[in-house]
C-alpha positions as CSV (number, residue, x, y, z in Angstrom):
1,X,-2.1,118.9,129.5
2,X,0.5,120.8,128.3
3,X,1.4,123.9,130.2
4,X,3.8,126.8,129.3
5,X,6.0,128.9,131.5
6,X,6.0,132.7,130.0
7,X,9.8,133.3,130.4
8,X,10.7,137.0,131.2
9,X,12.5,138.7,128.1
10,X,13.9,141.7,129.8
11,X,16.8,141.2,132.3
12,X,15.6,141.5,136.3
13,X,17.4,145.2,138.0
14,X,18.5,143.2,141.3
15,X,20.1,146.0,143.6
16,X,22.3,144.9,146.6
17,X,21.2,143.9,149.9
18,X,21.4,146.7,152.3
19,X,24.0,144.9,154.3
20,X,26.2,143.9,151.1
21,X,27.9,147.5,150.6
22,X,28.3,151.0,152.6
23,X,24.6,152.3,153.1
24,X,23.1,155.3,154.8
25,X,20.5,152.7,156.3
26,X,21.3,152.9,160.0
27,X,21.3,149.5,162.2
28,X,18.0,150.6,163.8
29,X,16.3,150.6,160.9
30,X,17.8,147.3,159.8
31,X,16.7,145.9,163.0
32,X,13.1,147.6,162.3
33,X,13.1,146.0,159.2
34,X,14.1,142.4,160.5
35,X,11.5,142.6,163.8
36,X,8.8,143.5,160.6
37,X,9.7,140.2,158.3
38,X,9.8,138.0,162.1
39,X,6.1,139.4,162.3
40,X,5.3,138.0,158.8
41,X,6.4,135.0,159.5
42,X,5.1,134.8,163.2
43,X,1.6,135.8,161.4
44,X,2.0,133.4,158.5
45,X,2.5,130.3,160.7
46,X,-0.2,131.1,163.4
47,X,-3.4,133.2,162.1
48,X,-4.0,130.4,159.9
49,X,-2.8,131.4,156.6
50,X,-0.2,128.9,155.3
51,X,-1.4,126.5,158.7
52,X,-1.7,122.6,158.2
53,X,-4.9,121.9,156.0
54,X,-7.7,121.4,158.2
55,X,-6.5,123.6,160.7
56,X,-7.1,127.6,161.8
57,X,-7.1,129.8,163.8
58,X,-9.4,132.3,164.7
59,X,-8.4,136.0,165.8
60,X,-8.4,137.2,169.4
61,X,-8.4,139.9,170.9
62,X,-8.3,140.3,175.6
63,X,-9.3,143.1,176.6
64,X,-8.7,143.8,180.7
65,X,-11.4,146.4,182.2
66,X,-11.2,147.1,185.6
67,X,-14.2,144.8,187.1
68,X,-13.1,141.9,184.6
69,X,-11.5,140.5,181.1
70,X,-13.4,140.5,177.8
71,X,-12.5,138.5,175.4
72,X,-13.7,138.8,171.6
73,X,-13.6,135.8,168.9
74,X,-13.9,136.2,165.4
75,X,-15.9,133.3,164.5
76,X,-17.8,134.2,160.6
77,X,-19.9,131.4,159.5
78,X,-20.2,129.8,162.6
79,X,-22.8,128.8,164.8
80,X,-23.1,128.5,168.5
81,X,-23.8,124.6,168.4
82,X,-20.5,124.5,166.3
83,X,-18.2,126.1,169.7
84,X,-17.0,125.2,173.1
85,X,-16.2,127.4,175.5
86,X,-13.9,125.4,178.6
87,X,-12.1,127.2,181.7
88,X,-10.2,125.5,183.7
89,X,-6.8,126.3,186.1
90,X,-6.7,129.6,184.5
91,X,-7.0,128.8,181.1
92,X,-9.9,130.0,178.5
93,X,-9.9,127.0,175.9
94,X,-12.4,127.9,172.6
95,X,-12.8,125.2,170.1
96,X,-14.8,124.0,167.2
97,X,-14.8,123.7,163.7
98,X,-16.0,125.5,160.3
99,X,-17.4,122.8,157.8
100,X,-16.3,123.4,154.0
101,X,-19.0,124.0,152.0
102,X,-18.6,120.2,149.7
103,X,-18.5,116.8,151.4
104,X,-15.1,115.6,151.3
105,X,-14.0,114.0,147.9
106,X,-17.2,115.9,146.1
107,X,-15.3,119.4,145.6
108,X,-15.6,120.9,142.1
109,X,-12.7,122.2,140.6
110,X,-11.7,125.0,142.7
111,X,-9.8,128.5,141.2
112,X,-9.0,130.5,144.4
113,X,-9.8,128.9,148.3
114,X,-8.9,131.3,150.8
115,X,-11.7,130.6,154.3
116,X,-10.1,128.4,156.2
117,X,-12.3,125.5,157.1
118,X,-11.7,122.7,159.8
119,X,-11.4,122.7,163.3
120,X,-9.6,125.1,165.6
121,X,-8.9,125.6,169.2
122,X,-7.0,128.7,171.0
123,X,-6.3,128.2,174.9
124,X,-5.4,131.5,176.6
125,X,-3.3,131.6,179.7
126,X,-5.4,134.3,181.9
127,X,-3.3,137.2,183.1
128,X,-5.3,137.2,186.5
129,X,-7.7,135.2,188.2
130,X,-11.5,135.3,187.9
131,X,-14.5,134.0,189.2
132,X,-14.9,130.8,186.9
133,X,-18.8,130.2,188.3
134,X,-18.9,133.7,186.6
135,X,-18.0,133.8,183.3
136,X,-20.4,134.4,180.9
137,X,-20.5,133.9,176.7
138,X,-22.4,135.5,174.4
139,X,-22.7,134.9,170.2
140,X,-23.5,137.7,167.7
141,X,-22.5,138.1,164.0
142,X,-19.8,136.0,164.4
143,X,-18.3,137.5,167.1
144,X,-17.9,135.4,170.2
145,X,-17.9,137.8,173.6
146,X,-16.8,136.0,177.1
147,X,-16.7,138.1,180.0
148,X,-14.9,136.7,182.6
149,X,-15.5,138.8,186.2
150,X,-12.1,139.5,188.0
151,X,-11.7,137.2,191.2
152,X,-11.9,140.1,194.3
153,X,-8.1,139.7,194.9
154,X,-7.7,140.6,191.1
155,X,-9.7,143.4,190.7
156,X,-7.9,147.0,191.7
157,X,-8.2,148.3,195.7
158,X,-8.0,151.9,196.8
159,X,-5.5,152.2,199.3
160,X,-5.4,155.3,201.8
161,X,-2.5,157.1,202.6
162,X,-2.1,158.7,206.1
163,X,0.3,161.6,207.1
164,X,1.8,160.8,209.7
């Protein structure tokens, strides 16, 4: 197959980096500018996107209300055979995996693939403890919910103050 490269006729305008030549850019924003391309990356390499193949990662979001944590899984496409849901030492471990649509080696030419398909598995390192006999889980449109009740010692006391 013989495939062509269109070649660009008119010259690429390539301006200096900022940091090349005297700018009114201050360092802050520099820095601004750096923490957002780190973020890029950070996201690139761990929400799945440019991940091994056969590999994801779903998003997560931990929410802490005052009489425990909820935590919220974006699962699309999944069922609730295809999870497990683990605790154990402080930990919240989700796994499972999201079957591609063709058996392997029977995909059609494909144009654009963008779901991520395979398996997955996020642990999460609890910010306080909670009752583990507790903890409940909960499926709908493809949202995974797990409420995990604060353990007593976790959860906030009112403390009065006396005048002395």
């Amino acid at each position: 197959m013989n495939t062509s490269i269109p070649i660009r006729s008119t010259p690429l305008s390539i301006s200096p980096a900022p940091w090349s030549s005297l700018s009114t850019v201050s360092p802050l924003d520099r820095l601004a500018s750096l923490r957002q391309d780190m973020d890029r990356l950070w996201e690139l390499s761990f929400t799945g996107r440019g991940a091994q193949p056969g590999t994801w990662s779903p998003a997560l979001d931990l929410y802490d209300e005052a009489e425990q944590l909820v935590a919220k899984i974006e699962l699309p496409g999944l069922s609730r055979e295809s999870v497990a849901v683990n605790y154990q030492d402080g930990v919240l471990s989700i796994s499972g995996e999201r079957k591609g649509d063709y058996a392997e080696g029977q995909e059609p030419d494909c144009y654009r693939s963008e779901r991520a398909t395979g398996k997955f598995s996020r642990d999460l390192a609890l910010p306080v403890p909670v009752q583990a006999d507790k903890i409940r889980a909960s499926f709908k449109e493809g949202v995974l919910t797990i409420v995990l009740p604060k353990s007593e010692d976790a959860k906030p006391h009112k403390v009065e103050v006396s005048v002395s």
